[in-house]
N, C-alpha and C positions, 0 to 999 in steps of 0.2 A: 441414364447410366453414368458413375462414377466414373472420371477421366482418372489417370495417373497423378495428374498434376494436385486434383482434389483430395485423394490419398496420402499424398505428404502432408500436405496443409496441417490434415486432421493428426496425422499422427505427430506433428510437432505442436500443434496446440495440446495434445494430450500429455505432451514430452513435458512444454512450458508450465500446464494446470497440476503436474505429480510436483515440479519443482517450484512451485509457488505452494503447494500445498505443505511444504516443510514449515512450520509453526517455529521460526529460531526463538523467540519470547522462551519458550516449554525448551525448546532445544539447550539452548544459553544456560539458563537456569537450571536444570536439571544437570549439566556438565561442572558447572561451579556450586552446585550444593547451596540453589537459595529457592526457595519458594516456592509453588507453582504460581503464576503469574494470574491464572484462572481465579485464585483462590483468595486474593487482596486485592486491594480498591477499586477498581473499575470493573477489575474480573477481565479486562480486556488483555489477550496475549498480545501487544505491541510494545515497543520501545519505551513510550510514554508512561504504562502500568510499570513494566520491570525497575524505573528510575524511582518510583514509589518504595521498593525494598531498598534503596541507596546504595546501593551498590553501581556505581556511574559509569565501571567499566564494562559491565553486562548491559544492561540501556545503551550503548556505544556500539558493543558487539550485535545486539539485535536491531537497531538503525540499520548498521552496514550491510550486515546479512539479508534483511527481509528486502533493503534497498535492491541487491547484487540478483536475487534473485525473479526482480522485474527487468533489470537491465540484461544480464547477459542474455536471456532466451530470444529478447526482440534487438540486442545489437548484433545477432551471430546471425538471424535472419534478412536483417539489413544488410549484412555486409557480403552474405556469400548467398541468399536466398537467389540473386540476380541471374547468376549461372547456373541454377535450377530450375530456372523459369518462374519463378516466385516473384509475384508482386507486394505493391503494400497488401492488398487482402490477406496474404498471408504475415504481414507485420502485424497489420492491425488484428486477427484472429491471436497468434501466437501472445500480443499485449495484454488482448481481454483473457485470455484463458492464463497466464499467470498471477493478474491482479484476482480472479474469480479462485484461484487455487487459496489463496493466504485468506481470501473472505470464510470460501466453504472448502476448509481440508480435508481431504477425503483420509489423512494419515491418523486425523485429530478430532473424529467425530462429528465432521463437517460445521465445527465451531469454531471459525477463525476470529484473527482483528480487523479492524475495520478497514485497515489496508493505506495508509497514509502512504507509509515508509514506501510500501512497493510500489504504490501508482507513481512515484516520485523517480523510483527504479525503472520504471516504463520510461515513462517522461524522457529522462535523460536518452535511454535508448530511442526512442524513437525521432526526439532531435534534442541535442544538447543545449542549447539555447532556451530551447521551449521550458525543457527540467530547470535548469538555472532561472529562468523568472519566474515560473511557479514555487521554487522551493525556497527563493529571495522573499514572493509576497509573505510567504509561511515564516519566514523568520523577521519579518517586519512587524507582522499583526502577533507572533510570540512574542518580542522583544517587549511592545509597548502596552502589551495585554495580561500577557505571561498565561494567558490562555492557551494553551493546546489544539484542543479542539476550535475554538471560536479562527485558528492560525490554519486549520484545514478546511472549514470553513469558505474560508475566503479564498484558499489556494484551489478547492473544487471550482466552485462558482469562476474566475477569473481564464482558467489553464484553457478552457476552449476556446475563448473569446484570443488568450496568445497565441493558440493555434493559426486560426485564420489571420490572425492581424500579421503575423509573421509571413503569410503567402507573397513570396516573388520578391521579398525583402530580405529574409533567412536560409526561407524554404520553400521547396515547392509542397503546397498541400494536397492531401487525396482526400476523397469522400470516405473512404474507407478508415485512415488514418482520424479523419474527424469523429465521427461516428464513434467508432473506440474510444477518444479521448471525452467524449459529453455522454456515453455509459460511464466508465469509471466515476466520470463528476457524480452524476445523478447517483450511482452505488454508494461514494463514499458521503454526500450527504442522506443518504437514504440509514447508512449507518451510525449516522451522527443525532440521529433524530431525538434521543435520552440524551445527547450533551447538550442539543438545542433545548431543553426542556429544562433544564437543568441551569444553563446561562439564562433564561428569560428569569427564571426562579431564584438566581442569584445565590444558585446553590452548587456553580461548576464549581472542581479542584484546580485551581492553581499548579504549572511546570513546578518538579521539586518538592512537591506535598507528601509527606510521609504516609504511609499505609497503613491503613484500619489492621487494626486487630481483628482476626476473625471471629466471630459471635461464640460465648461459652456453651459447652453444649450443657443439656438440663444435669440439675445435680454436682457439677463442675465446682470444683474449688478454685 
């Protein structure tokens, strides 16, 4: 039997997975009159495809957005979940089910991005510190690589390993909070799997890379 307590959970993880499922990439771009994001380079709706149209203040605006929207749903549960009888389980539910909204959005034909920006948005909510050294490695391995990808890469793999290492030094850790954070790793390289293919091949894009022209259709002048 379903407790009360279980009922909230669920219906703020469903709260978190509609507001993760907002696609800013589509969003952004369709308010500023450029491109669908689906439709040039990567085809991926994230930050990193929109910068492909050059337009730098839209890639800024979808950063922020896809970010805010992992953050607030798991810092509002952090902070007042306590006097609802909310533990991390319901942190760490409410995390996974918005980083899972921006993967499969149910607004967008459950074709999301690969979810950089918002696990990053998690991150921070969950513990700041933790978001600050994962989104430090990502801008260490961009900086010197200028890869993207190969910069997420390394921030999956790394972010659980800060988790724990940070126990009783930062923070205190949960099973539950851990867990969450090595799905999301395992999700976003699981969605990085064509950029991995792509870097061994020596055929990734470059941060900054201008966007393909779409293919002429037949007969096209």
């Amino acid at each position: 039997m379903m407790h009360s307590d279980d009922s909230v959970i669920l219906l703020l993880a469903l709260g978190a997975y509609l507001i993760g499922s907002l696609s800013f990439a589509v969003i952004v771009s369709r308010l500023m009159g450029l491109d669908d994001p689906r439709t040039y380079g990567s085809q991926n709706p994230g930050a990193t495809n929109v910068l492909r149209s050059g337009n730098k203040q839209a890639a800024i605006a979808t950063l922020l957005f896809d970010a805010l929207k992992g953050y607030f749903p798991v810092l509002l549960v952090k902070l007042f979940g306590p006097q609802f009888g909310l533990d991390d389980r319901a942190v760490a539910l409410v995390a996974l089910s918005a980083f899972i909204g921006h993967l499969w959005p149910v607004f967008f034909g459950f074709k999301g991005g690969k979810g950089v920006a918002t696990a990053a948005g998690v991150l921070f909510g969950v513990e700041p510190l933790l978001g600050a050294a994962t989104v430090g490695t990502w801008l260490i391995v961009a900086f010197f690589f200028r890869y993207s990808s190969l910069a997420a890469l390394a921030a999956s793999v790394f972010a659980p390993g800060y988790y724990v290492f940070g126990d009783k030094i930062a923070w205190q850790t949960s099973e539950a909070e851990l867990l969450a954070v090595m799905v999301m790793s395992a999700l976003l390289l699981m969605r990085h799997k064509d950029n991995i293919a792509r870097l061994v091949a020596g055929q990734e894009s470059k941060i900054g890379a201008k966007k393909e022209a779409p293919p002429s259709e037949p007969g096209a002048q």
